[in-house]
BATOR-236925 format. One record per residue (C-alpha): residue number from 0; residue in one letter; x, y, z. Coordinates in pm, 1 decimal. Layout:
<atoms>
ATOM     k   r          u          v          w
ATOM   NUM   A          X          Y          Z
...
</atoms>
This chain:
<atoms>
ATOM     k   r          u          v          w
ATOM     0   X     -377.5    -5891.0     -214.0
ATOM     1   X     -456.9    -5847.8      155.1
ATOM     2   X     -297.6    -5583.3      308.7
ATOM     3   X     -151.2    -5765.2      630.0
ATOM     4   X       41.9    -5972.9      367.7
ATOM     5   X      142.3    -5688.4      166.3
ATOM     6   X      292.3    -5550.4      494.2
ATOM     7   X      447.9    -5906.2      600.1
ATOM     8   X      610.1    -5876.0      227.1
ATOM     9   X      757.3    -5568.9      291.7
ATOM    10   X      942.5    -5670.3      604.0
ATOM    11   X     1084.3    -5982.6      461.4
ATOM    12   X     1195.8    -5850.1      103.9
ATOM    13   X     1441.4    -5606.0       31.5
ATOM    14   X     1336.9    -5258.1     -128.5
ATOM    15   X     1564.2    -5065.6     -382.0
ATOM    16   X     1637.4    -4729.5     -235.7
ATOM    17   X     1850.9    -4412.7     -328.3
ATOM    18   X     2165.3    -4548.6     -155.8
ATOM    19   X     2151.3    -4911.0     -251.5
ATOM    20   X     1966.3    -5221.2     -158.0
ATOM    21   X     1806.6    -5169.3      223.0
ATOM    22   X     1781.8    -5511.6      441.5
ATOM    23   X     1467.6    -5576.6      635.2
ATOM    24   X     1488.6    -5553.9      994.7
ATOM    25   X     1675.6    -5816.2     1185.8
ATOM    26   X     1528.2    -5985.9     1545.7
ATOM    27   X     1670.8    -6231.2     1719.6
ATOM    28   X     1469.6    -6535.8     1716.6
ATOM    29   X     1612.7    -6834.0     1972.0
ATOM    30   X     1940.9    -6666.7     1886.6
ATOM    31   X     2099.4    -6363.8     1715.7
ATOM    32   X     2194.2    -6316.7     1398.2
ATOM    33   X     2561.9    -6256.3     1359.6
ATOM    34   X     2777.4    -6073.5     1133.3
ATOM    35   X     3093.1    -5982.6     1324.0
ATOM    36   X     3303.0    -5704.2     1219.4
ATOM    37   X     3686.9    -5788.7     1144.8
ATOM    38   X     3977.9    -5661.7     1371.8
ATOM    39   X     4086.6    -5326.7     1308.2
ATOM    40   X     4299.4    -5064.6     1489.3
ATOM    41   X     3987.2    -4910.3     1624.5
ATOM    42   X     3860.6    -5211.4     1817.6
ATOM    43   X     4199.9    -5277.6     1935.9
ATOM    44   X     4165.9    -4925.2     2148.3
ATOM    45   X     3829.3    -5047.0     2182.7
ATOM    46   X     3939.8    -5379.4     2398.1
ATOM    47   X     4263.0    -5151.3     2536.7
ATOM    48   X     4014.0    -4943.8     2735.3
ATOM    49   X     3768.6    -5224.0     2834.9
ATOM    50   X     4015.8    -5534.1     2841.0
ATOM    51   X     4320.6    -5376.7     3042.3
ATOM    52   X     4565.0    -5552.9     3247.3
ATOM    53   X     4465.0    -5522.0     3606.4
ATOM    54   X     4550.2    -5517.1     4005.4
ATOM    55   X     4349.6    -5817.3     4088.1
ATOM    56   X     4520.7    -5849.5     4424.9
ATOM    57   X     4366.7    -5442.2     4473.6
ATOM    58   X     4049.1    -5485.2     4255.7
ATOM    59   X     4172.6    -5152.5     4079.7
ATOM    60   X     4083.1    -5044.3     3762.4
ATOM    61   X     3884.0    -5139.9     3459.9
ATOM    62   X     3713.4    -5490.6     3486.5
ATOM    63   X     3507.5    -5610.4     3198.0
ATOM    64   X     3291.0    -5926.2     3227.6
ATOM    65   X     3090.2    -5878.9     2908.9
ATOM    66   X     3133.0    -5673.9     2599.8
ATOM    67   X     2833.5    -5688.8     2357.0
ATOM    68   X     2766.7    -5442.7     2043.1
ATOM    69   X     2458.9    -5466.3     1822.3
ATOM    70   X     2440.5    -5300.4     1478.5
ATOM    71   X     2070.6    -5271.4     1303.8
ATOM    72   X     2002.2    -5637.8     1502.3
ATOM    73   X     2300.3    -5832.6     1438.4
ATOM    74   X     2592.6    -5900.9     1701.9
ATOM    75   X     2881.4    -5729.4     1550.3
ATOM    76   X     3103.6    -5814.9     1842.9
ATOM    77   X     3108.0    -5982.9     2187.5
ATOM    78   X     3396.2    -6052.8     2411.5
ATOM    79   X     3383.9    -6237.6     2766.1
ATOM    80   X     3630.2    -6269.2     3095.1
ATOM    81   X     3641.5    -6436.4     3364.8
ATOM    82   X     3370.6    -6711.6     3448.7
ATOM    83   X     3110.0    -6528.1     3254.7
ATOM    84   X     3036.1    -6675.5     2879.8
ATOM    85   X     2734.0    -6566.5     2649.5
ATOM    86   X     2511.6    -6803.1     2846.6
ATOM    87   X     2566.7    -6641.4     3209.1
ATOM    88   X     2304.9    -6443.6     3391.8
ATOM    89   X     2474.4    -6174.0     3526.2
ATOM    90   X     2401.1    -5981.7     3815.9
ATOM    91   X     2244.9    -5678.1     3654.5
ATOM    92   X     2262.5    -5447.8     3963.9
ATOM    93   X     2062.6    -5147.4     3941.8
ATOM    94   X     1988.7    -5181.0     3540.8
ATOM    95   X     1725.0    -5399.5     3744.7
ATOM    96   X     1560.0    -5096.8     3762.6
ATOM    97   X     1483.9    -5006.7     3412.5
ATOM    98   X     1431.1    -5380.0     3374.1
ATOM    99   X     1133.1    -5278.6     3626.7
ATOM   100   X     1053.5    -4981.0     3419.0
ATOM   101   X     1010.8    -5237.2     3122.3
ATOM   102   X      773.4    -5463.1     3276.6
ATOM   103   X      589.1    -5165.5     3409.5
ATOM   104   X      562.7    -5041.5     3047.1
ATOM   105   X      376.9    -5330.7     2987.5
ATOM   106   X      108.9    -5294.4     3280.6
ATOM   107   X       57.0    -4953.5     3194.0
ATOM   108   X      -34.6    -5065.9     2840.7
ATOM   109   X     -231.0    -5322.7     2960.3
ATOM   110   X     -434.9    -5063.4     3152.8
ATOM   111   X     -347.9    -5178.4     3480.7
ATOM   112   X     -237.0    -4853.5     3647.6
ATOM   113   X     -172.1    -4431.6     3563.3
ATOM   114   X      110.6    -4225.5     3616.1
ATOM   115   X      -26.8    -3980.7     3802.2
ATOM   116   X     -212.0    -4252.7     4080.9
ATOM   117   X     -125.2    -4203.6     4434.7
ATOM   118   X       84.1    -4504.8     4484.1
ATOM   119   X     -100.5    -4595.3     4768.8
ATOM   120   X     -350.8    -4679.0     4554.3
ATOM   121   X     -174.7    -4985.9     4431.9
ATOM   122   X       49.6    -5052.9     4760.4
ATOM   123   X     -195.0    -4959.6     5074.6
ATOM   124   X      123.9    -4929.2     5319.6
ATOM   125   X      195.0    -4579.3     5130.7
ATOM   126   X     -131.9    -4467.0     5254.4
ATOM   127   X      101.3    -4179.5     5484.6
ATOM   128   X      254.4    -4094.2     5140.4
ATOM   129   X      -94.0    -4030.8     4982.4
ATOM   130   X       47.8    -3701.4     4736.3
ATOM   131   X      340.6    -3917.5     4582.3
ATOM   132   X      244.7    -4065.7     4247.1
ATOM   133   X      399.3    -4349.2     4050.6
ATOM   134   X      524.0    -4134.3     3789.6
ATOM   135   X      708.2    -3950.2     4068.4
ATOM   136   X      875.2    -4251.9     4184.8
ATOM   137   X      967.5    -4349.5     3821.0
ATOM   138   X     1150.5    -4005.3     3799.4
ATOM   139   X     1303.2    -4111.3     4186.0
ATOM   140   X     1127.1    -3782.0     4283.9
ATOM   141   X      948.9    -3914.1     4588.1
ATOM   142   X     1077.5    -3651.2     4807.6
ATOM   143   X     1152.6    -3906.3     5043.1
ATOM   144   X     1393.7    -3903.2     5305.9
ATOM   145   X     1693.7    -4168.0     5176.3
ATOM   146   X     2010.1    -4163.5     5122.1
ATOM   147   X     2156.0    -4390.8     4870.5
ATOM   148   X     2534.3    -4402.2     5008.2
ATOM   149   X     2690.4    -4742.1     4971.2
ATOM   150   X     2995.0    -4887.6     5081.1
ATOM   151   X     3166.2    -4560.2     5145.3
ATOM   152   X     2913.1    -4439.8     5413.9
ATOM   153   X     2783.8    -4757.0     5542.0
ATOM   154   X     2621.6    -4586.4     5883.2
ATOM   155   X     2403.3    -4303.8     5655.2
ATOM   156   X     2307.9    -4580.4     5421.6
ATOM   157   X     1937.8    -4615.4     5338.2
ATOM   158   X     1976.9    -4894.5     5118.9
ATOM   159   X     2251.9    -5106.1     5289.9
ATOM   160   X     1994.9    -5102.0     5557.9
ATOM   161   X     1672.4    -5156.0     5326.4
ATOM   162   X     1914.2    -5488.6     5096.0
ATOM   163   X     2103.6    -5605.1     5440.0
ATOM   164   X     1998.5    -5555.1     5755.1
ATOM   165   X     1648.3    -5396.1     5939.0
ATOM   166   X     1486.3    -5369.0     5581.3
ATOM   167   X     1600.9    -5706.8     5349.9
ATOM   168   X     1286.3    -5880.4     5513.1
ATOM   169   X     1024.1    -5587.3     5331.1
ATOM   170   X     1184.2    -5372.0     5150.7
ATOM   171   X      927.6    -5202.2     4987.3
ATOM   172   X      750.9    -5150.6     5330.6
ATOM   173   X     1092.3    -5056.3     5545.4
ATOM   174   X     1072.9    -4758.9     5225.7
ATOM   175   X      753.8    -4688.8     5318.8
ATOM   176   X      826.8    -4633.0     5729.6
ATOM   177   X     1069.3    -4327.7     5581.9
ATOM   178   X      946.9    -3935.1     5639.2
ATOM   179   X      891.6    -3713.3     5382.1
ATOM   180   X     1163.9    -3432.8     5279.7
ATOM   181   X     1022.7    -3244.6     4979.5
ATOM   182   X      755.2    -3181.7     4837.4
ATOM   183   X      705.4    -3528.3     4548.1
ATOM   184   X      791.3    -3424.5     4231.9
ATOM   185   X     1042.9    -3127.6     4312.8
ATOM   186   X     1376.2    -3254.7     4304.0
ATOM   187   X     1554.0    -3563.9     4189.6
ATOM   188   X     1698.6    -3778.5     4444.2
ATOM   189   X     1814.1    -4104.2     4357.6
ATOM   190   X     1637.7    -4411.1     4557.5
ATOM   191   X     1649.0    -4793.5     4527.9
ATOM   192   X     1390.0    -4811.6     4768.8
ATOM   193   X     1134.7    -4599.6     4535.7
ATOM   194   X     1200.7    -4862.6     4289.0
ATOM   195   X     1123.9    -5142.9     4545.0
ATOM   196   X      800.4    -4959.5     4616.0
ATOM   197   X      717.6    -4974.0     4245.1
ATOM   198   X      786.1    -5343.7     4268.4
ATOM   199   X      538.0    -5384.6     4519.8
ATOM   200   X      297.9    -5177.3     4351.3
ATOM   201   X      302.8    -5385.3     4062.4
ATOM   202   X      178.1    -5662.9     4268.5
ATOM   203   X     -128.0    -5450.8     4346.3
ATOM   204   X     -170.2    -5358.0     3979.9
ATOM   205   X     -172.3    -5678.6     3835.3
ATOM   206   X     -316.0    -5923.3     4141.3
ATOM   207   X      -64.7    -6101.3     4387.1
ATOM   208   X     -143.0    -6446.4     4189.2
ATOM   209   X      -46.7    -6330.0     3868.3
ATOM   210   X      233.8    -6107.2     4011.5
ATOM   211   X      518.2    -6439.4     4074.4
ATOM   212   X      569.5    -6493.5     3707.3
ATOM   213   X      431.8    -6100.7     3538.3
ATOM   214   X      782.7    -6067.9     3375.6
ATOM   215   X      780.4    -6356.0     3232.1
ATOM   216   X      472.3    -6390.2     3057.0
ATOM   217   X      461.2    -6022.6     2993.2
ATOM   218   X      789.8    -5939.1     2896.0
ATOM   219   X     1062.8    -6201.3     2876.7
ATOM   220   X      911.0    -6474.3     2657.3
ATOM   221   X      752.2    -6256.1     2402.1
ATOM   222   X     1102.9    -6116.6     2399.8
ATOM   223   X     1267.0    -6487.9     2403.2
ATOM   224   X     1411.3    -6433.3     2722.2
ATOM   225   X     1558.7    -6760.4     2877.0
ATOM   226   X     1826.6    -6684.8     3113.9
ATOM   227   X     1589.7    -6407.1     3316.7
ATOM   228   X     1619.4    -6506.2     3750.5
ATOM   229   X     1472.0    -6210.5     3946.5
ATOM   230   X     1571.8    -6262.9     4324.0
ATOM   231   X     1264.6    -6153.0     4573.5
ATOM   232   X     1252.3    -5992.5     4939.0
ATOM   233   X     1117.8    -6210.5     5230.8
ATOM   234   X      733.4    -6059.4     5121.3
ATOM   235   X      757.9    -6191.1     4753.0
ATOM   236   X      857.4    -5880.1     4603.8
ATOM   237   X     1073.1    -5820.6     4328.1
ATOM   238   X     1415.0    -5669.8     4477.1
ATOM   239   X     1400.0    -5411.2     4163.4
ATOM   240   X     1657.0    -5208.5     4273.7
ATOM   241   X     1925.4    -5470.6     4213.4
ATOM   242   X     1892.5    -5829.8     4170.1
ATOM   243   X     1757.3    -5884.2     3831.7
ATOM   244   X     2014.8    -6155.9     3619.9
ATOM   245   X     2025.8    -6167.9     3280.1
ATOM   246   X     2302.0    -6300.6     3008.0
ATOM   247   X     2428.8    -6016.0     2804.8
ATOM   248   X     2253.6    -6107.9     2497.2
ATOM   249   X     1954.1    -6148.5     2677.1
ATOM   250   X     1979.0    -5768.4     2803.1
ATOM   251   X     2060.5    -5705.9     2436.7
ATOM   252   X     1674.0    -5755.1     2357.4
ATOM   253   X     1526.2    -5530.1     2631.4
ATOM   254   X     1764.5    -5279.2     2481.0
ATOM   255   X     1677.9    -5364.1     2102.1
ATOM   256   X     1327.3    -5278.3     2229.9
ATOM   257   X     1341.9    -4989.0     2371.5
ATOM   258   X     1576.0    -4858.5     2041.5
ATOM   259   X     1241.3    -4954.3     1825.8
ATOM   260   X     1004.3    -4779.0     2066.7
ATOM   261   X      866.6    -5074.6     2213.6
ATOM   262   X      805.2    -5307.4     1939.6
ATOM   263   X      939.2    -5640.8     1873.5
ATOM   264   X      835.1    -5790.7     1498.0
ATOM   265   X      486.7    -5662.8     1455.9
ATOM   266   X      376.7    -5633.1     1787.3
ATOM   267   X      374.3    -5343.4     2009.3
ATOM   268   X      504.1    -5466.7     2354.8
ATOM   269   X      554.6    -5125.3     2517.7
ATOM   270   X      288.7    -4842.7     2404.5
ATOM   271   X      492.6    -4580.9     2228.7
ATOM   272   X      381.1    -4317.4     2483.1
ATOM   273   X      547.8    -4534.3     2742.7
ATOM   274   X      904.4    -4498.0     2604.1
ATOM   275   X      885.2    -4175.0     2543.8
ATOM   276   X      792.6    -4117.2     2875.8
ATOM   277   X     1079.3    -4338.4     3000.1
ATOM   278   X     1296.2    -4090.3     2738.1
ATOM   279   X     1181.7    -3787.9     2885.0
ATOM   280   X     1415.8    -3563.3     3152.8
ATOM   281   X     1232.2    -3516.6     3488.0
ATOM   282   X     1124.4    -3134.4     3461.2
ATOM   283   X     1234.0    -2986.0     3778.8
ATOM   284   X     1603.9    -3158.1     3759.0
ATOM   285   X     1868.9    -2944.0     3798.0
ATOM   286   X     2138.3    -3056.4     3552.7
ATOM   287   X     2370.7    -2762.7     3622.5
ATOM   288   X     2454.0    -2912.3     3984.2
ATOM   289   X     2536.6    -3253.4     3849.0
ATOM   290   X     2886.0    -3365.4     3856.4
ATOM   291   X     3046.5    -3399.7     3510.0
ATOM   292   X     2918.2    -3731.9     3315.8
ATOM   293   X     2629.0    -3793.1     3538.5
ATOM   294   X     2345.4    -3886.2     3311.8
ATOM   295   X     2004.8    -3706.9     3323.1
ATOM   296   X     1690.9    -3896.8     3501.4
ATOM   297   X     1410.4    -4009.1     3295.8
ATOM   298   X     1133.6    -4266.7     3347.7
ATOM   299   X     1412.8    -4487.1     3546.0
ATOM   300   X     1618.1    -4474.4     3259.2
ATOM   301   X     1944.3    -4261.5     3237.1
ATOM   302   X     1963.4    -3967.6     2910.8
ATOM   303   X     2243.9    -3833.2     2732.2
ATOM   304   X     1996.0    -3521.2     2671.2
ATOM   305   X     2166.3    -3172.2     2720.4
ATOM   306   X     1976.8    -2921.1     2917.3
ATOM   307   X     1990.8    -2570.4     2973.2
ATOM   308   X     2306.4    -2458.0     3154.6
ATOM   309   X     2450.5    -2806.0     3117.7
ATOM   310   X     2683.2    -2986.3     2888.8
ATOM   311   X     2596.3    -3340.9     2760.8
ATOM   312   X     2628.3    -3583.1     3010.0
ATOM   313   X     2853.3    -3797.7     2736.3
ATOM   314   X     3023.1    -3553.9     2508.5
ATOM   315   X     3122.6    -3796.5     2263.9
ATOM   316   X     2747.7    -4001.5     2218.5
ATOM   317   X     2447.7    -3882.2     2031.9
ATOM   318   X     2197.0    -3651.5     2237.0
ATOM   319   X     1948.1    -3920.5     2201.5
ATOM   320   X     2136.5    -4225.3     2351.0
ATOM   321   X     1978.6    -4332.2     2683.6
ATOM   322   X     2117.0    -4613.3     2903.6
ATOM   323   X     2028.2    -4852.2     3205.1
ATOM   324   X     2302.3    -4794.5     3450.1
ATOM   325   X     2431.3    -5030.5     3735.6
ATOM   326   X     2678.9    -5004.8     4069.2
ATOM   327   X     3051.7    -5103.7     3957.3
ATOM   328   X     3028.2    -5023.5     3583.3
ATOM   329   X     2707.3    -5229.7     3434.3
ATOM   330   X     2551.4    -5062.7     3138.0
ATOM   331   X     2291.4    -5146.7     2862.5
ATOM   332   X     2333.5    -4807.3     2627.6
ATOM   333   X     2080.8    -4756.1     2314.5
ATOM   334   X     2181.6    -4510.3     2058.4
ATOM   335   X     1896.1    -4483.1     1859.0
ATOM   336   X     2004.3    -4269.3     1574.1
ATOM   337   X     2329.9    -4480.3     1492.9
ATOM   338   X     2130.1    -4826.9     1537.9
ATOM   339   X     2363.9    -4934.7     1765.1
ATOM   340   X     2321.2    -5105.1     2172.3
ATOM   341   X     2639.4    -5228.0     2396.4
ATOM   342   X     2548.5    -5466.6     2700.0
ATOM   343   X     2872.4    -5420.8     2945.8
ATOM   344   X     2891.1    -5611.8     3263.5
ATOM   345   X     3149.4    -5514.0     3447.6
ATOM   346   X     3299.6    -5544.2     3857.4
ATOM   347   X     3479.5    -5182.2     3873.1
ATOM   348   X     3551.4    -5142.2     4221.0
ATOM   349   X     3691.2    -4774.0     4177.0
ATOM   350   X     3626.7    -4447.0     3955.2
ATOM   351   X     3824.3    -4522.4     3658.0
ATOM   352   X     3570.2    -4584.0     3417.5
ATOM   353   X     3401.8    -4376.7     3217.5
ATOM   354   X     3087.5    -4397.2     2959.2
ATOM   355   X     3213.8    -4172.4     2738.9
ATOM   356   X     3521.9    -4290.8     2701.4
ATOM   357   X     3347.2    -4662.1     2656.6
ATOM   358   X     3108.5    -4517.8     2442.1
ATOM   359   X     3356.5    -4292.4     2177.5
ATOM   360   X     3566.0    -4620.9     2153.3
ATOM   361   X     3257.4    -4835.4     2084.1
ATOM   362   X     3142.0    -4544.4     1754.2
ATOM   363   X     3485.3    -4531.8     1607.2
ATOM   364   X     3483.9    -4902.0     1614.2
ATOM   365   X     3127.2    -4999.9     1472.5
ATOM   366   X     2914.4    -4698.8     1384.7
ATOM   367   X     2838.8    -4623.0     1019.6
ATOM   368   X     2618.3    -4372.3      853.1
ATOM   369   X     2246.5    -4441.2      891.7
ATOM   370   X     2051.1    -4524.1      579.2
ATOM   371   X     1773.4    -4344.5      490.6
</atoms>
């Protein structure tokens, strides 16, 4: 027998195993398989915390759009509020930038660009940058000049300025005009507009006619993506720092991807180098001067890894789980080890959340042992 179809065989039956009969793998296909888990007093605390009654009037406290859980592939549970149902495309916020990260993943596979290129190299107006790299813009190590205050600090703001006023017509290139601080690579500082200058890098890695519809064709329908809109600056480039729209189930699959490493079925969509790269803590980051709960910087992805002289970001998650993170409480978190992904999108206008406290409610509720 050949051995692709001995391999197909092996995915589609079930194998006899030490602890029981062991499913094959489940993917969503034009939907998701379901298998919903019934109410118990752990999910109750579970929609207590994410479901409260709130100060509309105030836009104070907790405000959950979407609540999505996936166990080993399957929807276990999904709640909505509001106007947004299953078949909304949120606004994504800055989880647009591991969205970008994602696509990128796919370039890089594709051979289109490295990680240690001077990003001028792809995007000529970073030719007075010509020592910062993409991978140091991936880590948002660009040593650039920005300050990412929002609301709060409107006058300081770097990117009010680069989404709103003197720098909504090209943002990548109003980035650009900014001086140097640090050296690139030395410290973390966290930029939208580094992620807007990846976005217009891409353009250079790929060609500017195939650039319009890359995430499409590369990422989303491979994935079966359908609800994907990806809003662009004045100069056709993807606004990766924030306006990315997916529906929560269709976030669900970039996160069931990265959980298996990058592959979907039998193909390899993201080279496994790629994802651990995206899963790796930026070297010189100091985690001991991060305020309790802040996640750790990877490859534009957020980690629950503990470094020396610092606690786990999220005491109550696996040291593996890694997230996309956005402004007012949007999260796509992947624990790998426990086969489990929420999708939350969220409009928290204040500090009460927490992911920990999201993310202890979601395990008591719906994690279970991992089989061997």
């Amino acid at each position: 027998m050949p051995v692709s179809l001995l391999h197909r065989l092996a995915l589609l039956l079930v194998m006899a195993g030490g602890a029981g009969l062991v499913q094959a793998e489940s993917w969503p296909v034009a939907d998701w398989a379901l298998e919903p888990v019934p109410p118990s007093p752990a999910i109750a605390e579970l929609e207590a915390y994410a479901f409260p009654a709130r100060d509309e009037a105030n836009r104070t406290g907790v405000r959950t759009d979407a609540l999505l859980v996936v166990r080993d592939g399957r929807v276990v549970y999904e709640r909505y509020a509001g106007p947004t149902r299953a078949d909304t495309p949120h606004l994504t916020w800055s989880m647009s930038k591991s969205l970008l990260a994602t696509v990128l993943g796919v370039a890089y596979g594709q051979g289109h660009f490295r990680l240690d290129a001077p990003v001028a190299q792809y995007y000529p107006p970073f030719a007075r940058h010509p020592k910062i790299k993409v991978g140091h813009l991936l880590n948002w190590a660009s040593g650039l000049d920005w300050q990412e205050d929002y609301e709060y600090a409107p006058l300081q703001s770097s990117v009010l300025a680069m989404l709103y006023t003197r720098g909504r017509a090209d943002m990548a290139g109003f980035t650009a005009a900014h001086a140097a601080a640090a050296e690139p690579g030395a410290r973390f500082r966290y930029s939208s507009g580094d992620s807007n200058v990846l976005a217009a890098a891409l353009k250079g890695m790929v060609g500017a006619e195939t650039y319009a519809d890359y995430p499409w064709r590369a990422l989303f329908e491979p994935l079966g993506i359908t609800s994907a809109v990806w809003e662009t600056d004045a100069a056709g480039t993807f606004v990766a720092s924030s306006y990315a729209y997916l529906s929560a189930r269709d976030l669900a699959r970039i996160g069931l991807l990265m959980q298996r490493d990058g592959r979907w079925g039998e193909q390899q969509v993201l080279p496994q180098p790629w994802v651990a790269f995206n899963r790796t803590p930026l070297a010189t980051y100091q985690a001991q001067n991060a305020k309790a709960g802040d996640a750790v910087p990877g490859g534009h992805w957020w980690l629950n890894a503990e470094l020396p002289g610092a606690a786990r970001p999220w005491a109550d998650a696996p040291a593996d789980a890694f997230a996309a993170l956005g402004h007012w409480g949007q999260g796509l978190y992947v624990l790998p080890t426990e086969k489990l992904l929420i999708v939350r999108y969220a409009d928290d206008r204040d500090a009460s959340f927490e992911h920990n406290q999201l993310l202890k409610r979601v395990r008591a509720a719906f994690a279970r042992e991992v089989q061997p």
